[in-house]
C-alpha positions as CSV (number, residue, x, y, z in Angstrom):
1,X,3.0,-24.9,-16.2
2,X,2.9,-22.8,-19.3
3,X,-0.8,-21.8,-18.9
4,X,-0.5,-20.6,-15.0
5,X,2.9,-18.7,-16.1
6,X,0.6,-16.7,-18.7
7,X,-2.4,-16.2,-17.0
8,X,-2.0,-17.2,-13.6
9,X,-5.6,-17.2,-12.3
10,X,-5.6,-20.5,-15.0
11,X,-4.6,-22.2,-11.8
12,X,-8.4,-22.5,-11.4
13,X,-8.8,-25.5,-13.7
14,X,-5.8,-27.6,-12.4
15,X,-6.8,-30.6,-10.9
16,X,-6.6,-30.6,-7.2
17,X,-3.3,-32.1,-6.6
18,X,-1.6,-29.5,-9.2
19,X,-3.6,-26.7,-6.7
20,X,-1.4,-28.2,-4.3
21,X,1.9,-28.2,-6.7
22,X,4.5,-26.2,-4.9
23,X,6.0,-25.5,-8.2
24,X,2.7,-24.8,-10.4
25,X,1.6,-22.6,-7.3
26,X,4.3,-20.5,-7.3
27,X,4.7,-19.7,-11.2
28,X,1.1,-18.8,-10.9
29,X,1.2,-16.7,-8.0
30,X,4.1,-14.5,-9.3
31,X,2.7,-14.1,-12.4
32,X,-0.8,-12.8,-10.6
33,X,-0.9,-12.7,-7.1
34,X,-4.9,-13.8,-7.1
35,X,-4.0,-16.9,-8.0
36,X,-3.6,-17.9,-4.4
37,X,-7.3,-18.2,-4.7
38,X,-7.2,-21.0,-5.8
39,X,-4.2,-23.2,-4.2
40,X,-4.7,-25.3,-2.1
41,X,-5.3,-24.8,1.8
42,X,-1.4,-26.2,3.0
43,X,-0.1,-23.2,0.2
44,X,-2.1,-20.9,1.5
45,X,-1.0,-21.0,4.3
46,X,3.1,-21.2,3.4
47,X,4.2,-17.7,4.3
48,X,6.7,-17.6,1.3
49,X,3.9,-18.3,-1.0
50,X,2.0,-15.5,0.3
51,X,4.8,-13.0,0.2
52,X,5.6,-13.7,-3.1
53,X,1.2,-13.9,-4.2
54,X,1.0,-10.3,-2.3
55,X,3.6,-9.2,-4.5
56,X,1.5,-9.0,-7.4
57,X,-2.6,-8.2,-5.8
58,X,-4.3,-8.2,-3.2
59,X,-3.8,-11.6,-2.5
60,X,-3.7,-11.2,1.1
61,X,-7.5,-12.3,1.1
62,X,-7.0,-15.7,0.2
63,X,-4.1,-16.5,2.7
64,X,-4.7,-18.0,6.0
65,X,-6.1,-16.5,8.8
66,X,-2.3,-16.7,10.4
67,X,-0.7,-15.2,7.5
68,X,-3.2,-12.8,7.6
69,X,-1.7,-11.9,11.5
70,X,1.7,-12.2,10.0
71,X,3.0,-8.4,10.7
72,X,5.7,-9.3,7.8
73,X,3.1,-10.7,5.2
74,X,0.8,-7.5,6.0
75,X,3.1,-4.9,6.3
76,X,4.1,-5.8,2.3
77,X,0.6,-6.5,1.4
78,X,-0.8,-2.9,2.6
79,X,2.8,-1.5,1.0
80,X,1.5,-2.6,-2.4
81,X,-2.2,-2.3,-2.2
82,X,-4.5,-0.2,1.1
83,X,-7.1,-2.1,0.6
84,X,-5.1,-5.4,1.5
85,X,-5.7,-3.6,5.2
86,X,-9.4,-4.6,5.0
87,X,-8.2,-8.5,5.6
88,X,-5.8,-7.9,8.1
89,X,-6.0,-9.9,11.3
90,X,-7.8,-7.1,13.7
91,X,-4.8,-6.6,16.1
92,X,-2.8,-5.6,13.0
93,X,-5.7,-3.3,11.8
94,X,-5.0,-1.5,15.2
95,X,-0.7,-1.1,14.3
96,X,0.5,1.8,13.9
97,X,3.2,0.3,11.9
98,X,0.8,-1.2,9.3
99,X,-1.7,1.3,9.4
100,X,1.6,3.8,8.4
101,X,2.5,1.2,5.6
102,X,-0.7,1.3,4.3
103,X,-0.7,4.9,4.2
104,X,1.3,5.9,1.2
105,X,0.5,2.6,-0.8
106,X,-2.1,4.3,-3.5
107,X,-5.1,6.8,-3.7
108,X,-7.4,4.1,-2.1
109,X,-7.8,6.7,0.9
110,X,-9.8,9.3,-1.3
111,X,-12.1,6.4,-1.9
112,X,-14.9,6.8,0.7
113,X,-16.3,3.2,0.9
114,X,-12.9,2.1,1.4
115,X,-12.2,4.6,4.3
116,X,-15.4,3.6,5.5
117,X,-14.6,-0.2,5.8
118,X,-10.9,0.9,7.1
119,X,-12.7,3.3,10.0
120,X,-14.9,0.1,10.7
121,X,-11.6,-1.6,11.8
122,X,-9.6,0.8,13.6
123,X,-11.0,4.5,13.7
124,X,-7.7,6.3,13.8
125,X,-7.1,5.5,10.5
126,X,-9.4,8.8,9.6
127,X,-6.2,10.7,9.7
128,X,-4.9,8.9,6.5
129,X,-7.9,9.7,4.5
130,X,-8.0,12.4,1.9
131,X,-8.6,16.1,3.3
132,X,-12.2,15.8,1.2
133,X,-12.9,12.6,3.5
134,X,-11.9,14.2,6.8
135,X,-14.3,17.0,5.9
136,X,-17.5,14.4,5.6
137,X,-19.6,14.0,8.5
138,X,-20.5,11.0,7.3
139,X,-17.2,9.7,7.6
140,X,-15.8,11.0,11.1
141,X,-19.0,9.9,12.6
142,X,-17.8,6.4,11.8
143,X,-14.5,7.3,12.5
């Protein structure tokens, strides 16, 4: 328990049934979100779990595909890290509530892969990228 509370992504070289360790789980996941990676399947899919792994990165990528449709569970996500939109179920990519949420999260929308990528999964998400991107043909030809 000591090693996942320190580095939580030492959760990779627990033995499958301490991946599955509500407990062990949990102190890793709060201590680095990523850590989810590498739970098991059930705690990956336990909504509190995720809230509390999104918390602390982009964790969002290694929850289920429900929890990744789980307007609550995104909605933080994207609130803490854009990018987290990328592996949002594609009906949430098209809210305007979590595209919003996304919005003011960090500079990732002056990054022009990421808007790229974004644009890929709902196009009206061009209006939230930097002025710079908005001017790139590039970009609003995607869009």
């Amino acid at each position: 328990l000591g090693a996942v509370r320190q580095h939580g992504r030492s959760l990779r070289f627990a033995s499958k049934k301490l991946q599955a360790d509500r407990d062990i789980v949990s102190a890793a996941v709060r201590e680095d979100g990523n850590a989810l990676r590498f739970a098991s399947a059930e705690l990956r899919a336990d909504r509190e779990m995720v809230l509390a792994a999104v918390h602390k990165g982009r964790a969002i990528k290694y929850a289920s595909a429900e929890l990744r449709a789980d307007r609550e569970v995104v909605v933080s996500a994207v609130s803490k890290d854009a990018r987290a939109f990328l592996y949002a179920s594609e009906e949430l990519c098209l809210d305007s509530g979590v595209v919003f949420a996304a919005n003011g999260s960090d500079k990732s929308w002056h990054d022009r892969q990421f808007v790229l990528a974004a644009i890929g999964k709902n196009g009206e998400v061009l209006q939230h990228a930097s002025a710079e991107l908005r001017d790139d043909k590039d970009v609003v030809l995607e869009a």
